[in-house]
C-alpha positions, -999 to 999 in steps of 0.1 A, spaced: -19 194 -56 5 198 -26 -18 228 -13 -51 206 -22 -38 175 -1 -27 194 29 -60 212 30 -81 183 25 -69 159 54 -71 167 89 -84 199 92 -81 205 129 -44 186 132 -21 202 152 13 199 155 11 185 192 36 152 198 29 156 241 32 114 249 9 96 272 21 101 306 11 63 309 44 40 312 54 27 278 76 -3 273 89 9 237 87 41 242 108 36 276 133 16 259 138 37 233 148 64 254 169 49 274 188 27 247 191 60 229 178 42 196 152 31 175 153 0 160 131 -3 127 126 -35 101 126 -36 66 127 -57 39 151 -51 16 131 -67 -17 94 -55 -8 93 -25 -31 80 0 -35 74 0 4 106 -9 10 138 -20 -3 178 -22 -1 191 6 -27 220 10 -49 237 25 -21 230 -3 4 207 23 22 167 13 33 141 29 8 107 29 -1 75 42 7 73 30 42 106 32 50 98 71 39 70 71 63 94 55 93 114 87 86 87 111 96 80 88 129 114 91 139 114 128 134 81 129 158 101 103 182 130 124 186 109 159 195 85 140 216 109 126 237 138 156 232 162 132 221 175 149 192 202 129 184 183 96 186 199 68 168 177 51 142 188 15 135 179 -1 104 174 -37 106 173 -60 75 141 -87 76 128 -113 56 89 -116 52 89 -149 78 113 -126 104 86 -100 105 66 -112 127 92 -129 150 111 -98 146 83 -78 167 76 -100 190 112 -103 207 115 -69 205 143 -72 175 130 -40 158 103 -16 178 88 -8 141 87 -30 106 87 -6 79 69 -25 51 30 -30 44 11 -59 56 -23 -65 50 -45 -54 80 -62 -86 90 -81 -102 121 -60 -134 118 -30 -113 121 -40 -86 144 -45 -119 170 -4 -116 163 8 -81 160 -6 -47 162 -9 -24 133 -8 18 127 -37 31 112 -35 22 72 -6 32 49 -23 25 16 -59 13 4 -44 -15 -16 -62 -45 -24 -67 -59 -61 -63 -32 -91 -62 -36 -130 -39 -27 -158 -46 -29 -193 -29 -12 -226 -40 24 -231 -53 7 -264 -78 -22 -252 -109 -16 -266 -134 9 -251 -157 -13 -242 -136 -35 -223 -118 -7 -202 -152 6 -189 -163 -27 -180 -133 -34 -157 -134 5 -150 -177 6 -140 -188 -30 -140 -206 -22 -172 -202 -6 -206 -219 27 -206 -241 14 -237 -259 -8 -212 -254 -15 -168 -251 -53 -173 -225 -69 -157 -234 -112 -165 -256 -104 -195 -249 -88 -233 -232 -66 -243 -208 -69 -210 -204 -110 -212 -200 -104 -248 -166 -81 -239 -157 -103 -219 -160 -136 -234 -129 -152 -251 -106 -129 -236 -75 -141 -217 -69 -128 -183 -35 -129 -160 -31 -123 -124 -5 -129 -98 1 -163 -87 -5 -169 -52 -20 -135 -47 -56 -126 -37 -63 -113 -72 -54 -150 -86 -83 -164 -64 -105 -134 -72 -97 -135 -108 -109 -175 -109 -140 -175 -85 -152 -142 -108 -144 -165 -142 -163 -193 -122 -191 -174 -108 -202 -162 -143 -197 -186 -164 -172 -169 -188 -154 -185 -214 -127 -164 -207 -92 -181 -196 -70 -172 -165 -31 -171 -170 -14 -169 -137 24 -156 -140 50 -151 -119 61 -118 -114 47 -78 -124 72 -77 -152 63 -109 -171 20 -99 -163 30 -63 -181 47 -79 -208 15 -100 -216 -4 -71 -213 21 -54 -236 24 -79 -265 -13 -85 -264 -11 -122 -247 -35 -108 -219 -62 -88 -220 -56 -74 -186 -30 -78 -154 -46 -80 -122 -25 -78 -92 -20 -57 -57 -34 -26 -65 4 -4 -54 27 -30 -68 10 -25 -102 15 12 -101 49 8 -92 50 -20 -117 40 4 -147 54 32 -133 88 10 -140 77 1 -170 93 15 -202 60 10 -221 45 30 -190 29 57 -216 11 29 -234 -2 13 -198 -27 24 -174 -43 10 -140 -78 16 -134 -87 34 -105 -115 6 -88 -109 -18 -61 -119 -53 -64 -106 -62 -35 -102 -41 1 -75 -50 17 -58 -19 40 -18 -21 47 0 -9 77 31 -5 96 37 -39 123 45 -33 156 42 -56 191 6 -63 203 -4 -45 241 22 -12 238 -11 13 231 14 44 239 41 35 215 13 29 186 -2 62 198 33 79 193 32 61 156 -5 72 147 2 104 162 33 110 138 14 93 101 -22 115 114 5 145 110 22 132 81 -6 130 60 -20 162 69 13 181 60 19 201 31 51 183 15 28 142 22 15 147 -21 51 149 -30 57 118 -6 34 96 -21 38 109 -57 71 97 -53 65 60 -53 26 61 -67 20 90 -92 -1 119 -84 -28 108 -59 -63 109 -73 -97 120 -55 -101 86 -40 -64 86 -28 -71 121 -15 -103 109 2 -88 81 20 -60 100 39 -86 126 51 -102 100 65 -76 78 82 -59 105 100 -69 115 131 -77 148 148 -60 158 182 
């Protein structure tokens, strides 16, 4: 799978990290401070979090690693310190801005309303609103949320799909998009089905578990790392569709194009090397076609 990955994104990458000889402002600072200052917050996993050891980790956090790696060769500063600065989710963006950290190490949604704020890398992850369900629910049911139809018939509003799912009970994430998505879909077709917001993962698995709900729906990665968690994992499974796009990526300040250069430059590499499978296995399982698919086509060439 390693061999597959490495192969199938960026085919013409090179190992190049040559810098804009445009003046930088981050980039600039960085070398002359000696150090890189990067945000994280230390309950956002599996992107990033504080662990046992009182030490950053996560997903982004691994990603961070592999920018300051390209940061140190491209500017032959070796030795360059890398500071780890602990955020909240309201300090992120203030964090950026004053030039606190150079980098936040976590995943926000990629968003107009918030691009008129910060700047982004190209996407970390295609998250956006998943599914997970027992490895038991009935057949029917799993290839309606899987297709958008049973196979007996491609009808989404009318028999035999309404009939699935009619009378089921559903629970998604409160405050999330998948809690609005869940209700305007429930609304929009008329289903006497019920929505059961909950609170965290852990409480919409153990629904999902005991039987109380049908299905979870929730953030796409944070359900994977959810189930992944989960001790009934082998009995759970999340279904590879999107009903909901919504791209993440790393924040950084607004109007520094070299520095975010420097930062697509080292993720286009990332994902085009031969050990990125194992990276992302780490946090989200063995990355599927799709998965595959989507880091081919977010890197870019030289």
């Amino acid at each position: 799978m390693k061999t597959l990955l490495a192969a199938s994104i960026l085919a013409g990458a090179t190992a190049s990290t040559v810098l804009s000889p445009a003046e930088a402002q981050t980039l600039d600072r960085i070398k002359t401070s000696g150090a890189l200052k990067l945000g994280y917050e230390p309950d956002a996993r599996p992107f990033s979090f504080k662990t046992e050891q009182a030490e950053p980790g996560g997903y982004a956090v691994a990603l961070c690693g592999k920018i300051a790696d390209s940061l140190k060769t491209a500017l032959n500063q070796p030795q360059l310190n890398v500071e780890w600065v602990p955020l909240t989710d309201k300090g992120r963006e203030p964090a950026v801005k004053d030039g606190t950290v150079d980098l936040v190490c976590g995943a926000a949604p990629i968003t107009l309303a918030r691009r008129a704020e910060v700047s982004f890398s190209l996407p970390i992850f295609p998250s956006g609103t998943g599914v997970v369900l027992s490895k038991s629910a009935p057949l029917a049911l799993t290839e309606v949320l899987a297709y958008g139809q049973p196979s007996s018939r491609p009808i989404w509003r009318g028999s035999p799909a309404r009939t699935v799912l009619e009378h089921k009970t559903f629970s998604s994430i409160a405050g999330t998009t998948s809690e609005g998505w869940l209700a305007e879909r429930i609304k929009t077709f008329q289903l006497a089905a019920t929505s059961v917001p909950v609170e965290s993962y852990t409480i919409g698995i153990e629904r999902v578990v005991d039987g109380s709900s049908a299905a979870l729906f929730g953030d796409m990665p944070l359900l994977m790392d959810a189930v992944a968690r989960s001790d009934n994992a082998d009995n759970l499974v999340v279904l590879r569709r999107h009903f909901t796009y919504e791209p993440l990526g790393l924040e950084l300040a607004r109007g520094d194009e070299d520095f975010r250069l420097a930062v697509d430059r080292a993720l286009s590499q990332t994902y085009a090397s031969a050990d990125f499978a194992g990276l992302f296995t780490t946090w989200f399982g063995v990355p599927d076609e799709a998965i595959v698919t989507f880091f081919r086509q977010t890197a870019l060439p030289e």
